[in-house]
C-alpha positions as CSV (number, residue, x, y, z in Angstrom):
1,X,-17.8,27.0,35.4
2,X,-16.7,24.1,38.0
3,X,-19.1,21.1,37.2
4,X,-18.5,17.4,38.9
5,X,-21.3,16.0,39.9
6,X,-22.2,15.8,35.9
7,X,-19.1,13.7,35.5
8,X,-19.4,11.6,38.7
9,X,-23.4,11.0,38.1
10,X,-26.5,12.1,40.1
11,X,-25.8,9.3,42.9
12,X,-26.9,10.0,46.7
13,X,-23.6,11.6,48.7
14,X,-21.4,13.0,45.6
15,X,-20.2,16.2,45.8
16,X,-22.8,19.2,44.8
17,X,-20.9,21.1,42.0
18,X,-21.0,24.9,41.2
19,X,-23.9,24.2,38.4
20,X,-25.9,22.4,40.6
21,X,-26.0,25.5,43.1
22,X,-26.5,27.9,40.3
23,X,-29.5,25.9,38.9
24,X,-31.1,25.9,42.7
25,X,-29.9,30.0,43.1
26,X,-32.1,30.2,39.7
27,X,-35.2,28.4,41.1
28,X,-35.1,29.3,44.7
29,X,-32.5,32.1,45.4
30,X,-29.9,31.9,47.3
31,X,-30.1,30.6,50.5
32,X,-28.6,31.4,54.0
33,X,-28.0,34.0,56.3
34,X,-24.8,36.7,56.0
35,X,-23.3,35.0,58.7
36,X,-23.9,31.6,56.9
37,X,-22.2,33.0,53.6
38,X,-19.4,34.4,55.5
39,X,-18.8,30.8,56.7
40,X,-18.7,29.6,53.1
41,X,-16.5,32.1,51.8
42,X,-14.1,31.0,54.9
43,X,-14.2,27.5,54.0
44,X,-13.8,28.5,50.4
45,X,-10.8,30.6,50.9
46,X,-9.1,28.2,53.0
47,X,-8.8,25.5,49.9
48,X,-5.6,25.2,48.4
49,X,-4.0,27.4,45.5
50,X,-5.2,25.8,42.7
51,X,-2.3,23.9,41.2
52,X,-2.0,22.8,36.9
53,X,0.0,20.1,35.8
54,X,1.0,19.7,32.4
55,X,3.4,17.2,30.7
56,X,4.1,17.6,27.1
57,X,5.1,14.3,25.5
58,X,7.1,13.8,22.6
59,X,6.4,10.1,21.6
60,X,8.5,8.5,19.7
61,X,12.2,8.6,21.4
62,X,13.6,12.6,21.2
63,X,17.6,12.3,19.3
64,X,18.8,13.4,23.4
65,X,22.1,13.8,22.2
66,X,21.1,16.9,20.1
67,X,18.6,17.9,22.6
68,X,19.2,18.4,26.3
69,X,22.0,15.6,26.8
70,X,24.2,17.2,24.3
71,X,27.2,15.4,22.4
72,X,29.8,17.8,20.0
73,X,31.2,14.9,17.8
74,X,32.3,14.0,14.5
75,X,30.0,13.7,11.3
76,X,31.3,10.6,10.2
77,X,28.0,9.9,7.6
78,X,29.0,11.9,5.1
79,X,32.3,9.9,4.1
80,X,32.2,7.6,1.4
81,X,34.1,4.3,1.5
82,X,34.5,1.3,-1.3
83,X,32.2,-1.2,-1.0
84,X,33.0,-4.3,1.0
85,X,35.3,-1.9,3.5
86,X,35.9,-3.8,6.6
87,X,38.2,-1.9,8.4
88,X,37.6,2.1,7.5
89,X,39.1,4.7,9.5
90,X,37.7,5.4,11.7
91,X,36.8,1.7,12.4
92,X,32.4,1.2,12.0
93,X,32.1,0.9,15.6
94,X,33.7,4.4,16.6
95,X,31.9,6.4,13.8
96,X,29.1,8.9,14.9
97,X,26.2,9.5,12.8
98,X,24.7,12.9,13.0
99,X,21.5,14.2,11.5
100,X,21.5,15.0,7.4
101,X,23.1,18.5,7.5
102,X,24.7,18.4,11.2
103,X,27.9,20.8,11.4
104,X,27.2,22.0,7.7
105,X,24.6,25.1,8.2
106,X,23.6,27.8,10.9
107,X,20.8,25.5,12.2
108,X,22.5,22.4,12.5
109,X,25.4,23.0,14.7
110,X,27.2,21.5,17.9
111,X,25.9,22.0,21.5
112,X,25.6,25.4,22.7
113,X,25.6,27.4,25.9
114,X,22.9,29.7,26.5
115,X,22.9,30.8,30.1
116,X,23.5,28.2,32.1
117,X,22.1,25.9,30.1
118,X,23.9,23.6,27.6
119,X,22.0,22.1,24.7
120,X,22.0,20.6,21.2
121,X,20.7,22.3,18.1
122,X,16.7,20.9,19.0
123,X,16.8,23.0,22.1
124,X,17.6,26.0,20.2
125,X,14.1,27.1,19.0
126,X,13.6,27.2,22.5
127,X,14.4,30.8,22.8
128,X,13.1,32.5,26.0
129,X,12.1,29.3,27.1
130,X,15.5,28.3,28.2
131,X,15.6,30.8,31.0
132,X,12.7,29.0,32.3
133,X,13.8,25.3,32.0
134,X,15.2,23.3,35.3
135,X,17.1,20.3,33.0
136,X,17.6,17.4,33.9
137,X,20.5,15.6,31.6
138,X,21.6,12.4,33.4
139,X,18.5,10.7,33.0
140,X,17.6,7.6,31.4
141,X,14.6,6.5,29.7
142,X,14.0,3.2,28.5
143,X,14.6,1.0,25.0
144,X,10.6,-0.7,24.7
145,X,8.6,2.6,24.0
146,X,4.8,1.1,25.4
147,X,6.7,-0.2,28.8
148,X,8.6,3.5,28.9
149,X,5.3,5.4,28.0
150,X,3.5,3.4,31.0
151,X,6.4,4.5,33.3
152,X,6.0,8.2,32.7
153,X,2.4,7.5,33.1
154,X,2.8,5.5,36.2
155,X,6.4,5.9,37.8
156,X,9.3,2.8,38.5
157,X,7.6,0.3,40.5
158,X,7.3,-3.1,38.4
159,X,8.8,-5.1,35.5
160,X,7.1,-4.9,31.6
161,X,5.6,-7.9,32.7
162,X,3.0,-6.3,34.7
163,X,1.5,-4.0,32.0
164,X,-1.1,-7.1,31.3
165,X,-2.2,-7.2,34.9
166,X,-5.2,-5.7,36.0
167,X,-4.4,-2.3,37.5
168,X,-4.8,-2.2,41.5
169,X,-7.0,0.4,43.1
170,X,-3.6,1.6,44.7
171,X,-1.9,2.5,41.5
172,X,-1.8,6.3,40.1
173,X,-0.5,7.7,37.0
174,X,1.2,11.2,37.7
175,X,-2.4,13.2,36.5
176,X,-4.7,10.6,38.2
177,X,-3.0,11.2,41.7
178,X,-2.5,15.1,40.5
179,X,-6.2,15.3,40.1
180,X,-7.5,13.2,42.9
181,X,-5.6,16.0,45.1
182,X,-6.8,19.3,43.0
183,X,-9.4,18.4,40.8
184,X,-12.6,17.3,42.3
185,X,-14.3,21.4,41.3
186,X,-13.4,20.9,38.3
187,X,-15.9,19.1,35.7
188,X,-13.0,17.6,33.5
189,X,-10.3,18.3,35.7
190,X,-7.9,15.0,34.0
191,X,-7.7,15.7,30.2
192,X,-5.2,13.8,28.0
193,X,-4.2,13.6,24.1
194,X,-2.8,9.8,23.9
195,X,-4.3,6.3,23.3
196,X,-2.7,3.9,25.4
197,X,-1.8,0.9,22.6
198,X,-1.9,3.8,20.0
199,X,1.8,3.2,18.8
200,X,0.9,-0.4,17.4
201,X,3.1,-2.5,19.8
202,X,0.9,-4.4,21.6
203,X,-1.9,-6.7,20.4
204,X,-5.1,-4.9,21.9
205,X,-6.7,-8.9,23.0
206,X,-3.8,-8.8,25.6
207,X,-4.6,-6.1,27.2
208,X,-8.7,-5.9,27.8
209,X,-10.4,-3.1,30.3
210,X,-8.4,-2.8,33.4
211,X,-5.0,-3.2,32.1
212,X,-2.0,-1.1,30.6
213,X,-2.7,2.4,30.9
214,X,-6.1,2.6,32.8
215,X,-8.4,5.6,32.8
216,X,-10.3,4.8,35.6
217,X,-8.1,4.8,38.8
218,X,-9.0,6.5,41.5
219,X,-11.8,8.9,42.0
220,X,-14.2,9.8,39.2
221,X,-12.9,13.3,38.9
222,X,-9.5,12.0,38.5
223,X,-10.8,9.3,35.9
224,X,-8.3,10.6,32.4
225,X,-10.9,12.0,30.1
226,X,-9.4,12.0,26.2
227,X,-9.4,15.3,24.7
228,X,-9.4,14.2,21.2
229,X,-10.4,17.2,18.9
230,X,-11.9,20.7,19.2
231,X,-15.3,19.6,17.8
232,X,-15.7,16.4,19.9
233,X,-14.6,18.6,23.1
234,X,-17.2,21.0,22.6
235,X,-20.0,18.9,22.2
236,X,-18.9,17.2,25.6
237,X,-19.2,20.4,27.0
238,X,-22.5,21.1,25.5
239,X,-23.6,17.3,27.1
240,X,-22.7,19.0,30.5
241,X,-25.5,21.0,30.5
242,X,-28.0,18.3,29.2
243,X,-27.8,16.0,32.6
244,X,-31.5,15.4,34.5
245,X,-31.9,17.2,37.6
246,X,-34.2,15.3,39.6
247,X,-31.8,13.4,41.8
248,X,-29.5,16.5,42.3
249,X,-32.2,18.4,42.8
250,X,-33.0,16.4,45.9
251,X,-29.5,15.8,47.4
252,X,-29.6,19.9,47.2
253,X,-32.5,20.2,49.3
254,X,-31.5,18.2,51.8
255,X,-27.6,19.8,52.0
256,X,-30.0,23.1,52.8
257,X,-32.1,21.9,55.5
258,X,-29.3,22.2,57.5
259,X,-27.2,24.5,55.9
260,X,-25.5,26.0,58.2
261,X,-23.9,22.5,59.9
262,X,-23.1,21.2,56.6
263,X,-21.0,24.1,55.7
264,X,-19.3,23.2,58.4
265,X,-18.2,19.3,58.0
266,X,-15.1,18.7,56.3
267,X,-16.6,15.8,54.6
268,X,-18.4,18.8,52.5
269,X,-15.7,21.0,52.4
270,X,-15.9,20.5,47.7
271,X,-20.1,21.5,48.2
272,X,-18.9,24.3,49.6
273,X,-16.3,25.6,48.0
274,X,-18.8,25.1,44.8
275,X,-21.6,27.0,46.6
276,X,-19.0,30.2,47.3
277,X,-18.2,29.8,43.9
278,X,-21.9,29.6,42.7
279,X,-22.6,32.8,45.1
280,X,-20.1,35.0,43.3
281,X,-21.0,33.9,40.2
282,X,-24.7,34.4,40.5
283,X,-23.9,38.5,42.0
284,X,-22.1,38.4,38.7
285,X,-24.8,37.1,36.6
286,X,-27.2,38.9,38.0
287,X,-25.4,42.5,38.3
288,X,-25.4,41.8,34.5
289,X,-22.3,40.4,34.4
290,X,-21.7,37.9,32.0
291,X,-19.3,35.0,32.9
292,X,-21.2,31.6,31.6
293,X,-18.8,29.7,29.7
294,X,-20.3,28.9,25.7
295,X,-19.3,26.1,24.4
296,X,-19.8,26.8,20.9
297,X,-17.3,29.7,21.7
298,X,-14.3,27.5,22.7
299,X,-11.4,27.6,20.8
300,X,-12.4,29.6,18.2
301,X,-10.9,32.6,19.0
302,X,-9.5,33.7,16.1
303,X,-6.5,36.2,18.6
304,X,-5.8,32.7,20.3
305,X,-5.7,30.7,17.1
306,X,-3.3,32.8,15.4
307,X,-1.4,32.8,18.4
308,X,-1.2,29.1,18.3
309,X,-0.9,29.3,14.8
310,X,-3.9,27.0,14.3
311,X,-4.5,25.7,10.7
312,X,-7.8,24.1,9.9
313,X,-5.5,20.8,9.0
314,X,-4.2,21.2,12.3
315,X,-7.5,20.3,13.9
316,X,-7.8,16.9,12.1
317,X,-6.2,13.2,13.0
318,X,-4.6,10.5,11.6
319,X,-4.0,6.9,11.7
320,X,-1.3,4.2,11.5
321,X,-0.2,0.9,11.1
322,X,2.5,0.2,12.7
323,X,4.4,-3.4,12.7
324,X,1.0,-4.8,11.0
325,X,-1.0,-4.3,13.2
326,X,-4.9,-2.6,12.6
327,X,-4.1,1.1,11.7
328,X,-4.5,3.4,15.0
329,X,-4.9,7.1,15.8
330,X,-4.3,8.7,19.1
331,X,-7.8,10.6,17.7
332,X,-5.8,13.7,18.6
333,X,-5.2,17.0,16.6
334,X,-1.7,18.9,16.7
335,X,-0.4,19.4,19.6
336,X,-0.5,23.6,18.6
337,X,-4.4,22.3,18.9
338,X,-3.8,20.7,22.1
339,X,-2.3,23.9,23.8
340,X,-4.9,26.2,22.7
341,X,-7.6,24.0,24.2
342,X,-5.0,23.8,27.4
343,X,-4.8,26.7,28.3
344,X,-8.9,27.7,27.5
345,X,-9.7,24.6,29.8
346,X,-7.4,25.9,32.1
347,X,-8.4,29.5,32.5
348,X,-12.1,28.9,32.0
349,X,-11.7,26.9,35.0
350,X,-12.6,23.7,33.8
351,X,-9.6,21.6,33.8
352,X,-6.4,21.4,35.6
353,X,-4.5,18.4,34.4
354,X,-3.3,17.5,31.1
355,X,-1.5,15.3,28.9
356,X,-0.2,16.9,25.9
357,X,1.6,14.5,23.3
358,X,2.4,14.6,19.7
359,X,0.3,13.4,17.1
360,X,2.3,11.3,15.0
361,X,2.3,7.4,16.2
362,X,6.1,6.9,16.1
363,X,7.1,9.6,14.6
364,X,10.7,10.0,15.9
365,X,11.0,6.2,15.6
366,X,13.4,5.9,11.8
367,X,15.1,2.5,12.7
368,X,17.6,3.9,9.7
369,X,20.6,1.0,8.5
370,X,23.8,1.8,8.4
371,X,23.6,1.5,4.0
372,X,20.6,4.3,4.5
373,X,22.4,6.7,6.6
374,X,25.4,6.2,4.9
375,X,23.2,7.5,1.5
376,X,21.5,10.3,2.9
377,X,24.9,11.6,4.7
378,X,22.9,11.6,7.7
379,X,20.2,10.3,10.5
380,X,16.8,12.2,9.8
381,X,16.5,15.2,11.2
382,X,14.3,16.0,14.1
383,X,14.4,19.5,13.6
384,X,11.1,21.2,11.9
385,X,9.0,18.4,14.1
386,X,10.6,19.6,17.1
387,X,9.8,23.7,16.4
388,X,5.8,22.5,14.8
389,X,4.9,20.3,17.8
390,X,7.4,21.4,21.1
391,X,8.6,24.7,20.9
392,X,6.2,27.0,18.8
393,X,2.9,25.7,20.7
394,X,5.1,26.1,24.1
395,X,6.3,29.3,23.5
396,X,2.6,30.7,23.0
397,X,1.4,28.6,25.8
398,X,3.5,29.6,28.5
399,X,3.5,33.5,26.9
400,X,-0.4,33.3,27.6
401,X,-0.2,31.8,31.1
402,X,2.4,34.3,32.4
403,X,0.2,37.0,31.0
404,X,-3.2,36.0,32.4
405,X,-4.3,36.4,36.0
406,X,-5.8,33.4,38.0
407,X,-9.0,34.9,39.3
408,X,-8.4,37.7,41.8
409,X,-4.9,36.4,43.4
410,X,-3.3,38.8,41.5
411,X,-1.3,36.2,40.1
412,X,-0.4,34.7,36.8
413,X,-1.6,31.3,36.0
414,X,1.9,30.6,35.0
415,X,2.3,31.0,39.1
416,X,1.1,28.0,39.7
417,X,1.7,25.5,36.8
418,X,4.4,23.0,36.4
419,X,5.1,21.8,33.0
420,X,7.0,18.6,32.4
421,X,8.9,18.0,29.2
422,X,10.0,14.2,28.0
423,X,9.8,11.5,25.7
424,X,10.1,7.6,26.3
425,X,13.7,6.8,25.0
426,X,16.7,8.5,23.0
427,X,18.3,7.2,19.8
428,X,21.4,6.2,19.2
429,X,24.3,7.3,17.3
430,X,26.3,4.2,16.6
431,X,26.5,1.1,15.8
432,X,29.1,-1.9,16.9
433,X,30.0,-4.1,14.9
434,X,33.0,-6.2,17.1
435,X,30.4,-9.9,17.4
436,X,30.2,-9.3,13.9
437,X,33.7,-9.6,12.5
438,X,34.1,-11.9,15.0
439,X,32.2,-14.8,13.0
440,X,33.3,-17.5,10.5
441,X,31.4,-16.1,7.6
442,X,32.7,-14.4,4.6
443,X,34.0,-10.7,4.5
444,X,31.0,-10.1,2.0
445,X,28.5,-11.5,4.4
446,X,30.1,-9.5,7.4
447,X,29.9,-6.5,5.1
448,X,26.4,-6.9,4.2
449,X,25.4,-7.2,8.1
450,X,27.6,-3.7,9.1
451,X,25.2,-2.1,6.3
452,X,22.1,-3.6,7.5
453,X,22.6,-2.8,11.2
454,X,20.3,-0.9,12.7
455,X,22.2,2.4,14.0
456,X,19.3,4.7,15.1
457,X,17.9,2.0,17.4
458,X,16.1,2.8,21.0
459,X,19.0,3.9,23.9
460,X,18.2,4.6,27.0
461,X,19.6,7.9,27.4
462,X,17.5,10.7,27.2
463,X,16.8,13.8,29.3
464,X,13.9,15.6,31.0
465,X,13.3,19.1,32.1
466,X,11.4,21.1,33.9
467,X,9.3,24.8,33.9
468,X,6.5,26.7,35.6
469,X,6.2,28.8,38.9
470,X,7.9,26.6,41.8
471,X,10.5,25.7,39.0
472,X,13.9,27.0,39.9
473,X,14.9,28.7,36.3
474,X,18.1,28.2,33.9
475,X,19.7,25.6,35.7
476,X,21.0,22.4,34.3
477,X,21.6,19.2,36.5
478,X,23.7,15.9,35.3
479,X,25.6,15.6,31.7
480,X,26.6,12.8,28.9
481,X,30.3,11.4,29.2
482,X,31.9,12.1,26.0
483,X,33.2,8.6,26.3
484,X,30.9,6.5,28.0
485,X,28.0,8.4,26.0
486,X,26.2,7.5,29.1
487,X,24.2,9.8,31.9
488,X,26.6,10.6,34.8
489,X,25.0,9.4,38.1
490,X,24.1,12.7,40.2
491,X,23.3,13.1,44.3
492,X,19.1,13.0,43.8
493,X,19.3,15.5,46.8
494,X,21.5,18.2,45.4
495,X,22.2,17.2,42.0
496,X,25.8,17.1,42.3
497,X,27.7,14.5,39.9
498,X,29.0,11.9,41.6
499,X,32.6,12.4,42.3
500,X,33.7,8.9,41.3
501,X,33.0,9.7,37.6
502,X,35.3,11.7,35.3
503,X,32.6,15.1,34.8
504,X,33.4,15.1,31.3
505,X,34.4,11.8,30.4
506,X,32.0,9.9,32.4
507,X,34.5,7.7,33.0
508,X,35.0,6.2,36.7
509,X,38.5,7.2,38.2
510,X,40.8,4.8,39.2
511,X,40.4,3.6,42.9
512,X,37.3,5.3,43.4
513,X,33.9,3.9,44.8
514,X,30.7,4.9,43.3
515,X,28.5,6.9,45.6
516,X,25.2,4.5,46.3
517,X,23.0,7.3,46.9
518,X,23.9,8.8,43.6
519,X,21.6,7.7,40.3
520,X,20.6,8.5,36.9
521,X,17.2,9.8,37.2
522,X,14.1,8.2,35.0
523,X,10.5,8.0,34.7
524,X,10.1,7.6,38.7
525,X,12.1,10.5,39.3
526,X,10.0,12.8,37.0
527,X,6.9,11.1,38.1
528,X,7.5,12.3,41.8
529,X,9.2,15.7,41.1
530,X,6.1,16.5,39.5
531,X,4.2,16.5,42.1
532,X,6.7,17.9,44.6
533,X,6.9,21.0,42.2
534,X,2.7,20.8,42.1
535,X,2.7,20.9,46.2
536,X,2.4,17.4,46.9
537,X,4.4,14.7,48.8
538,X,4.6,11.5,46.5
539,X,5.6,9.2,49.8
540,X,3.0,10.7,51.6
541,X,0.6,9.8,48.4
542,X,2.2,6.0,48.3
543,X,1.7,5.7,51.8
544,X,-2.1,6.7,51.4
545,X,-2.7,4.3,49.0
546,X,-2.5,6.6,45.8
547,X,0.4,5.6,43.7
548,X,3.3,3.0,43.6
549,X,6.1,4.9,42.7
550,X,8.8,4.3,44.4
551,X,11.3,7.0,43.4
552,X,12.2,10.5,45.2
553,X,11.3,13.2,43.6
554,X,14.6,15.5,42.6
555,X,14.0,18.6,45.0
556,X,16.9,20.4,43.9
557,X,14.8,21.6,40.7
558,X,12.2,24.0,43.2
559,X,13.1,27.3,43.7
């Protein structure tokens, strides 16, 4: 049931929502003549296909190299070496430290091909999904994970700096300018599972209403509304219902007086999509029919839950602190909780953008020494959090979309969904240690500093990738030099490497001139490319008003 005048408030000149109608249909019947109906049903039809948008969030900073910008090297962790070893072969700042078990069982093994695809041993619980994916592995995230987050919120446009400032009624995150084009129907069209300041980086008196990541940009229907858990979202929905009528009841009347030139003014074109709507609804309801979404029904479907192997634990958050700062929670449940309650918003038709992110506040964030790796013969392993809270929710998710119809299109909803998969950063693998045995001190002191250096800290490199209906399927764009251990830059047009770089290496050949045109995609990139895929032209948008972004999107993902 589309609602969005409940969101938006009773206030003269809003749009009438599909309730509203129903509620007068109730009182007063349905008003209008066939030919008047006929014109609403034209207007209706001649809306766009409704579009989702759905990016799934792994916060933290994803281990890229064993994901989708895939590295087969040595497992240098599980050596030993006498203590005080300066000089070990190899030397400290060419040894790679893999995850605890990497190389040493089934599950744990060096970068595969599957299709077209290449990918490290996180990818493989992927399955099926991989035959879906458009990846994107010369990409670059960013090493400060609340500036990174905000940039896959907002897109490249401004230094850290400017996450204090007030927001300006130009800027957009990717699901506020998603939803300002699709979602005004909708009664909580924007719905997300993340607390901006949630991780514990940034002191909350820096950053009052207005600043950072801020919910309220745009129109109201756009306006992020926080998921949180299944309990809190179904006594919002039950509040829907609960809104006076007086004022609406008013606006209504007057919409009618001249109902048929008000069907006709594009200014009204949302009241009357929501009255077709209303109209078939209401020969439903009253052909005994019933369609009325229950909230006390949602997401309790015990089919659906099992599906999305929903535990009561699962349902529940948690808090944090994080570098002493006041414990926090993202008040967000698992995110095999977040894609059941995704994909009922979505196909009860009351949502159509999300943001799906894991519930842990830093939970890919180790920070492990040297001496720890060194002691555990490996990095932690990202493994069992990458099959609980990526692939075994996705898998059911996208299963259910491709196998339920939107509406009457004779379509799947998979058809017109675009789901975006990322995380802020990557982790590194390394650690150098040259400055260090440059200094004066003492080889004990030196030896004491190679232990305690941080070598799982935040690296840029990272990946992205791509699914849904417009997404061209198994392809992979971009790769890791196996020396430079860097993204090679790639043509944002066609996704061709850039001929200047060695295509394994990553090295730049001799006497060549990098391409200008060619880059290492980030945040703006995915930012734009998901809304190209969702039907939208993010210049177009910028130029409008409705976002800052200043990055193409990477067209050579669409079918």
């Amino acid at each position: 049931m589309k609602r969005r005048s409940f969101l938006a408030g009773a206030a003269a000149g809003s749009a009438i929502g599909v309730l509203d109608w129903l509620g007068w249909f109730r009182s007063f019947g349905v008003p209008g003549t066939a030919k008047s109906l006929g014109i609403a049903e034209a207007v209706a039809q001649a809306a766009a296909t409704p579009r989702f948008l759905i990016y799934w969030f792994q916060e933290g900073g994803w281990d890229s190299y064993s994901m989708f910008g895939p590295l087969a090297t040595p497992q240098h962790a599980t050596t030993a070496y006498a203590a005080g070893t300066l000089h070990p072969s190899p030397e400290w700042s060419n040894q790679f430290y893999r995850p605890v078990n990497y190389l040493l069982d089934a599950t744990h093994q060096a970068p595969t091909t599957t299709g077209n695809i290449t990918h490290g041993y996180l990818a493989a619980d992927a399955g099926s999904l991989l035959n879906d994916l458009a990846v994107v592995s010369s990409h670059d995230g960013s090493t400060f994970h609340s500036g990174s987050r905000w940039e896959y919120h907002y897109g490249k446009y401004s230094t850290y700096a400017a996450l204090s400032a007030k927001r300006g009624t130009d800027e957009r995150s990717v699901l506020h300018a998603f939803c300002e084009a699709y979602g005004q129907s909708y009664p909580l069209a924007h719905v997300a599972w993340h607390r901006w300041l949630s991780d514990g980086e940034l002191s909350e008196p820096t950053y009052p209403e207005g600043t950072g990541y801020y919910e309220k940009l745009g129109p109201a229907w756009g306006h992020t509304t926080y998921g949180r858990t299944p309990v809190e979202m179904r006594n919002r929905l039950q509040s829907l219902t609960g809104v006076t009528a007086g004022a609406k009841a008013a606006r209504i009347r007057t919409f009618v007086d001249d109902l048929h030139n008000n069907f006709i003014k594009d200014h009204n074109s949302e009241s009357v999509k929501a009255f077709d709507s209303a109209v078939k609804i209401h020969r439903q309801l009253t052909g005994g029919v019933q369609v009325v979404v229950d909230p006390n029904t949602m997401f309790t479907d015990p089919t659906l839950r099992a599906e999305f192997g929903v535990a009561a634990a699962d349902e529940t958050t948690n808090a944090t602190s994080v570098n002493g700062n006041p414990a926090r929670s993202k008040d967000s449940p698992m995110t095999n909780v977040q894609a059941l309650m995704t994909y009922e918003l979505m196909t009860k038709g009351l949502s159509c953008g999300f943001w799906i992110e894991n519930r842990q506040i830093r939970g890919f964030d180790t920070h492990r020494d040297r001496k720890a790796i060194l002691n555990a013969k490996g990095q932690n392993d990202q493994l069992n959090s990458m099959k609980r809270d990526l692939w075994k929710p996705l898998n059911a998710l996208v299963n259910r979309l491709k196998t339920t119809q939107l509406g009457t299109t004779g379509k799947s909803f998979w058809d017109s969904t675009t789901i975006v998969l990322c995380s802020e950063m990557g982790r590194t693998m390394q650690g150098d240690v040259t400055d260090i045995l440059a200094k004066s001190e003492d080889d004990a002191a030196k030896y004491t500093e190679i232990m305690d250096q941080d070598c799982c800290q935040h690296w840029k490199v990272s990946s992205a990738a791509f699914l849904g209906g417009t997404v061209k399927p198994n392809v992979q764009y971009g790769k890791v030099g196996t020396t430079t251990l860097r993204g090679i830059p790639l043509d944002p047009n066609t996704g061709a490497l850039d001929p200047a770089f060695d295509p394994v290496t990553g090295v730049q050949k001799a006497g060549t001139t990098p391409n200008p045109n060619c880059v290492v995609s980030d945040a703006g990139h995915v930012y734009s490319t998901a809304l190209y895929l969702s039907g939208l032209d993010p210049a177009a948008l910028k130029t409008a008003g409705k976002g800052r972004n200043n990055r193409p999107p990477l067209k050579f993902v669409a079918k």
